[in-house]
N, C-alpha and C positions, 0 to 999 in steps of 0.2 A: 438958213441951213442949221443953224444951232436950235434953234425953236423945235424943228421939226426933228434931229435928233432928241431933246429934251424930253418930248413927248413922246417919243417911241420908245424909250427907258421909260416914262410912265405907264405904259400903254404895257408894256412886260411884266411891270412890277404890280400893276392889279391884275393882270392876267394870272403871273403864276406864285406873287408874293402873298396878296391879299384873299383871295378863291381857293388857293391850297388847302389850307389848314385852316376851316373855317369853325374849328367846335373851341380850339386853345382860347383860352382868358385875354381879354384885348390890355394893352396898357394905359389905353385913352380911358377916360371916361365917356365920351361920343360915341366912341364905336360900341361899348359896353351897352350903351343907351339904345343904338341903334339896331342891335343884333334883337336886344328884348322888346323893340317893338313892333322890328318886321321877323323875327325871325335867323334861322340860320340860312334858310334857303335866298330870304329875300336879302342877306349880306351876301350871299352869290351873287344871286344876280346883279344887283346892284354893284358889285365888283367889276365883273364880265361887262357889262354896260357900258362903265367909265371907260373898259378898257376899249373898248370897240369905238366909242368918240373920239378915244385921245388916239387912236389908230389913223383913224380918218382924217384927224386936224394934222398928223404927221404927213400924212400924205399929202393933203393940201400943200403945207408948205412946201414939202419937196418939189410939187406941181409947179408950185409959184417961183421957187428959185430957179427952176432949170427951164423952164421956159420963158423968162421975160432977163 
């Protein structure tokens, strides 16, 4: 139950933390990294993506707790 909450806070926070405001200066140097070499669009989607798995692995768990 905790897993699947955990992820569904991650799942929020690439959704609307990470995808938001995708042009601001990163503080990583990764992400700095990774915006210049796919771009700003493909640090979307790439955001949106995670967030869409980590949706799905929340779900799962909730699946798994409440049925077994």
């Amino acid at each position: 139950m905790i897993s699947g909450v955990i992820l569904m806070i991650l799942a929020l926070v690439f959704w609307f933390g990470m995808a938001k405001d995708p042009t601001e200066e990163s503080a990583t140097g990764f992400v700095r990294v990774f915006k210049s070499i796919f771009g700003i669009k493909g640090y979307v989607i790439m955001a949106k993506t995670l967030a869409i798995f980590c949706l799905l692995a929340s779900l799962s768990e909730f699946y798994n707790y409440f049925t077994k």
